[in-house]
N, C-alpha and C positions, 0 to 999 in steps of 0.2 A: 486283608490287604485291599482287596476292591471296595472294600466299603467304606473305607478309607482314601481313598482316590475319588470315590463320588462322593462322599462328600465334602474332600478339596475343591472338587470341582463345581461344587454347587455353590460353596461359599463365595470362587473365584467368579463366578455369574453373578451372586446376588450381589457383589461389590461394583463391579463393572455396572451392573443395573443404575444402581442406589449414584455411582459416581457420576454416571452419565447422564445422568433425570435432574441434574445441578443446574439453576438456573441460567448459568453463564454460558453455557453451552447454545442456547437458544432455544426455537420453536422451529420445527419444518411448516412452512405454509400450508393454509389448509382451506376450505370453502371458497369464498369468491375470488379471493388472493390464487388459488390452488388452480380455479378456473381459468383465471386471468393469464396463469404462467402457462397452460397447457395449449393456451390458445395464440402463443409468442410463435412465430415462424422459428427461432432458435433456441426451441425445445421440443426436444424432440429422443423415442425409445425412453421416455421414464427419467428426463436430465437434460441442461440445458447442453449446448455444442457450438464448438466452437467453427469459425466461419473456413478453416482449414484440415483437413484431417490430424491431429493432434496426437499424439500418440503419449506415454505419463514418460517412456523412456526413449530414447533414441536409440536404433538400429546397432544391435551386438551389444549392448548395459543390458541388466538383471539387477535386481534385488539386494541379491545376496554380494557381489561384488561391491556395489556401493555400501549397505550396512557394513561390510567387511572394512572398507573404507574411513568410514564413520568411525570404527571405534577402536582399531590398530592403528589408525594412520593420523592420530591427533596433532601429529606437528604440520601437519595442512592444515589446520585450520589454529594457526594460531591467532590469542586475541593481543590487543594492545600491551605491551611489557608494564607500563604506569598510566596513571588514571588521566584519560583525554582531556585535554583544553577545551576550554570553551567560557562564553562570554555572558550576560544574563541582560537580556533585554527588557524594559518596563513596556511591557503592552499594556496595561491600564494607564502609561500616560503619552502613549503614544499621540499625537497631534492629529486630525481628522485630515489634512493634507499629503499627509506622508505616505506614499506608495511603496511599500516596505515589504518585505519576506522575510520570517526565522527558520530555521528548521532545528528540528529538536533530537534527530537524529534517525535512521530509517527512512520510514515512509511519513513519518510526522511532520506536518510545518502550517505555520503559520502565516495568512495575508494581509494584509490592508489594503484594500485598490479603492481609489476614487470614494472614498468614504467608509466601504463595507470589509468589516471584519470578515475572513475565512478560514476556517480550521481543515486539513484534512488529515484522514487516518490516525489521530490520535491514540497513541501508546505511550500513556504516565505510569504504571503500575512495577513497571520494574521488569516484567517480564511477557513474554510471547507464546506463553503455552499453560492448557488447564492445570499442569503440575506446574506451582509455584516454584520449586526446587530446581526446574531445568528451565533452559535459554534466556537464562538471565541476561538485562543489561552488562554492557561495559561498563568498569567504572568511571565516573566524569558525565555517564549517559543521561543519567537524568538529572539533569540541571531546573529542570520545569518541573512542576507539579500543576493539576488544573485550578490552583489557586494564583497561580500568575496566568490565568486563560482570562480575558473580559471576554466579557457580552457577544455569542458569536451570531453573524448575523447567514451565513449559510455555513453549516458541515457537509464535506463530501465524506463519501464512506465509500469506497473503490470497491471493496467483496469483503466478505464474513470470516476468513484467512484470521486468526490470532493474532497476527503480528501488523494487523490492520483495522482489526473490531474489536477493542479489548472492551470487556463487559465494564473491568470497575473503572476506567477512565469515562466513559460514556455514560455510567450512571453520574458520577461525580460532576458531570457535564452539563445534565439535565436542563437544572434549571436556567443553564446560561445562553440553551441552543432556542434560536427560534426558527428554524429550517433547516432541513436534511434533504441531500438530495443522496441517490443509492440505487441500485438495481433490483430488481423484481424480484422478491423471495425474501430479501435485507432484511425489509421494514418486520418479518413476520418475530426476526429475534427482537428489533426494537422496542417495539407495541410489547411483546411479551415482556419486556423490561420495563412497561411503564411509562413511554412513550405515548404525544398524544396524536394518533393518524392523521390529524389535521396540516401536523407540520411536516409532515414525511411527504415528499414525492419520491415514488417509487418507479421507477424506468426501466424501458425493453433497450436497446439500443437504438439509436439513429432515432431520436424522441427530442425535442426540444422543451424547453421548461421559460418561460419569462418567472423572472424573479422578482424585478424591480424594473422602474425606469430607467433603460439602458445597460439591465446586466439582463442576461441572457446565456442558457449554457446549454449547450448539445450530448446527448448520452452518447459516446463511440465507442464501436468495439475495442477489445482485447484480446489475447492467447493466452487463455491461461485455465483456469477452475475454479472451484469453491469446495467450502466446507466446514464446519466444525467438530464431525464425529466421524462414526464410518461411511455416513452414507453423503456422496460427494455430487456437487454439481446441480441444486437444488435451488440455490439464488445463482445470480448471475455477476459477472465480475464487467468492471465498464473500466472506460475511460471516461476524460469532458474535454470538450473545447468550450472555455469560459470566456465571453464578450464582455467587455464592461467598457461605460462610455470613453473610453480613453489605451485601454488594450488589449491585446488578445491571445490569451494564457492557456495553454495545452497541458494537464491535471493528467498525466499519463499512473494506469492502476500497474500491478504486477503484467507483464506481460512478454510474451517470446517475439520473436521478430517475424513479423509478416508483412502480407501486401496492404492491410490498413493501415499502418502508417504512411502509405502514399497517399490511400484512398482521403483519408482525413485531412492532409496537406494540399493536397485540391480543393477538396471543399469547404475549407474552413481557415485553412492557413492565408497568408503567410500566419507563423506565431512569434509575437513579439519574445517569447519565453515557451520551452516544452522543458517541463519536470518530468523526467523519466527515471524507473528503476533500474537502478545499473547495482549489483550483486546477490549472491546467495544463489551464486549458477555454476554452472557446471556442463558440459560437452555432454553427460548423460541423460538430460534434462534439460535441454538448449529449446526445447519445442514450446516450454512454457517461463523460461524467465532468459534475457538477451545476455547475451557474452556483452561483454565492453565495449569490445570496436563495432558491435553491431547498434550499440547506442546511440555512437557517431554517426550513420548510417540512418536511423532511425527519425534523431535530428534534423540530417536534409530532407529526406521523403517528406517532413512535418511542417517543412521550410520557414523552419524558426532560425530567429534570428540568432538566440545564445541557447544552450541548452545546462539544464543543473541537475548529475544524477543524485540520488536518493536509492534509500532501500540498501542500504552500509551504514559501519562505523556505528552501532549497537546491538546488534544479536548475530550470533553464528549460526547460519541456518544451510550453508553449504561446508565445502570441503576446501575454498579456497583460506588464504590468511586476510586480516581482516582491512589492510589495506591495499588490498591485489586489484579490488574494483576503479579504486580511484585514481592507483598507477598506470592501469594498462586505458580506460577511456582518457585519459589527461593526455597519454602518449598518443592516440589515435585523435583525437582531438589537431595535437600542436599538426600530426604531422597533416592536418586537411586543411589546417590552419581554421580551423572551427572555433566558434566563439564559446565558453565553457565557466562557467562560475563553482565554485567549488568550497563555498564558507564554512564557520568552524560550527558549529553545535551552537545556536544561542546567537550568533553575530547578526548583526543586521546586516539586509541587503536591501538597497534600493534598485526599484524594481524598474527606473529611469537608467539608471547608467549603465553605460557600457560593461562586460564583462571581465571584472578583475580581480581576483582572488590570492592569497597567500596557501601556496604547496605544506601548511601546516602539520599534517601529517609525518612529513618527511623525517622530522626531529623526534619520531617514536618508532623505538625499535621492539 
């Protein structure tokens, strides 16, 4: 019988081994890269840290209550009844004039400002996690594939998070990216995917990058983590405040509500636009991704003019249902009377006008 059990248990090791050495998973940074992170003021004990004490849970959660959660209590997280609306935009013939935004659902969308194409967080693949079988898209989710992506002239990459780095959208990507910008540790999965470090700028925070004549983007903090396997907090998760000669657009990554969103809005705001994560939170874990009203909130400290959450409305990754995020910031919104844009999956937004959106959602139970 025990020998039998070891060698369950040896096989259950060599698998995990064998799964985990899969290229999609990435590279931990190593040599000069390894140098370079060690030598960041916000890394620090063996990981990088966050600029407030951070804790994975909030005061009186456990583990075991939330996975208990997780898998008896599935009518909290319910997904869309039928397959979501949404629109299909031609980005390859989009006009060089057009100051335009899509978003493709999550943390995915797309830019066009003042000439330059911008992609960030891209996730085509269908799903948000190294088993293909779980955290699947919604259906309606993916309307895009990277064959309606043109020619992109910067990628942001927020942090290494699955549901932000998908390996096989970025390879498929490849040839179309001519600039990446990402945090210190990113580049090391990139490069190992083939990537050529010419085009990667890799940033600490509070870093500046010239791009082009007249675009210009600042690395700013976040609350949040990193990771692809067990071992967490290795690259570094950012925000941007992105200049381009005509506006100025706040690139907000995963993150819990802190005093940098003030800090950032002093020194870099007002922002004509701040794209913030608004779901896949929870009061248990409020330290690293924002409740909804705290969005709002987040907003003015950023002293943007309108603000557009993301990070909803394609993968379940908390305990709420799947349009709790968009209800409760819309309501915290009207009642500050805050300017708030809210489009369908695929719709185009111009990135000129005032903030006006259809409650589309509504009509899915």
């Amino acid at each position: 019988m025990l020998l039998i059990i070891f060698v369950m248990v040896i096989v259950v090791v060599a698998w995990v081994y064998i799964f985990m050495g899969q290229s999609k998973f990435g590279k931990a940074p190593s040599g000069e890269r390894l140098e370079r992170i060690k030598a960041s003021h916000n890394y620090r004990d063996g990981k990088f840290q966050n600029q407030s004490l951070t804790p994975d849970l909030t005061e009186g959660a456990n583990y075991f209550s939330i996975l208990k959660d997780f898998f008896f209590n599935k009518d909290k997280r319910g997904k869309p009844s039928i397959t979501l609306p949404s629109k299909k935009t031609d980005l390859h013939a989009l006009t060089p004039d057009k100051n335009v935004l899509v978003w493709f659902g999550h943390s995915s969308y797309f830019m066009q400002v003042d000439g330059k194409k911008i992609l960030v967080d891209p996730v085509f693949s269908g799903n948000a996690s190294p088993l293909k079988f779980t955290t699947k898209s919604f259906n309606g989710a993916d309307v895009y594939t990277t064959d309606d992506i043109p020619i992109i002239d910067y990628l942001f990459i927020s942090h290494d998070h699955w549901d932000h780095l998908d390996h096989d959208t970025v390879i498929k990507l490849k040839p179309k990216t001519r600039k990446i910008i990402t945090g210190l540790g990113t580049a090391a999965h990139l490069e190992h995917w083939g990537f050529d470090k010419n085009i990667i700028e890799e940033k600490d925070w509070n870093e500046e990058v010239k791009l082009d004549e007249g675009f210009v983007v600042n690395t700013t903090p976040a609350r949040h983590f990193s990771g692809r396997g067990f071992k967490r907090q290795q690259a570094l998760w950012l925000s941007f405040a992105l200049q381009t000669p005509s506006m100025n657009i706040y690139i907000g990554g995963d993150s819990g509500y802190d005093a940098h969103f003030s800090d950032i809005g002093k020194q870099f705001g007002p922002f004509d636009l701040a794209i913030l994560e608004c779901g896949q939170y929870n009061k248990s874990w409020k330290n690293i991704h924002m409740m909804p009203e705290e969005l709002v909130q987040a907003g003015e400290d950023l002293k943007a003019k309108k603000i557009m959450p993301v990070h909803w409305s394609k993968f379940t990754l908390a305990l709420h249902s799947w349009d709790e995020p968009i209800t409760r910031v819309v309501a915290e919104a009207k009642k500050r009377n805050f300017p708030i844009v809210h489009p369908m999956i695929g719709e185009e937004v111009n990135l000129k006008d005032t903030a006006e959106s259809n409650s589309w959602w509504e009509d899915i139970k």
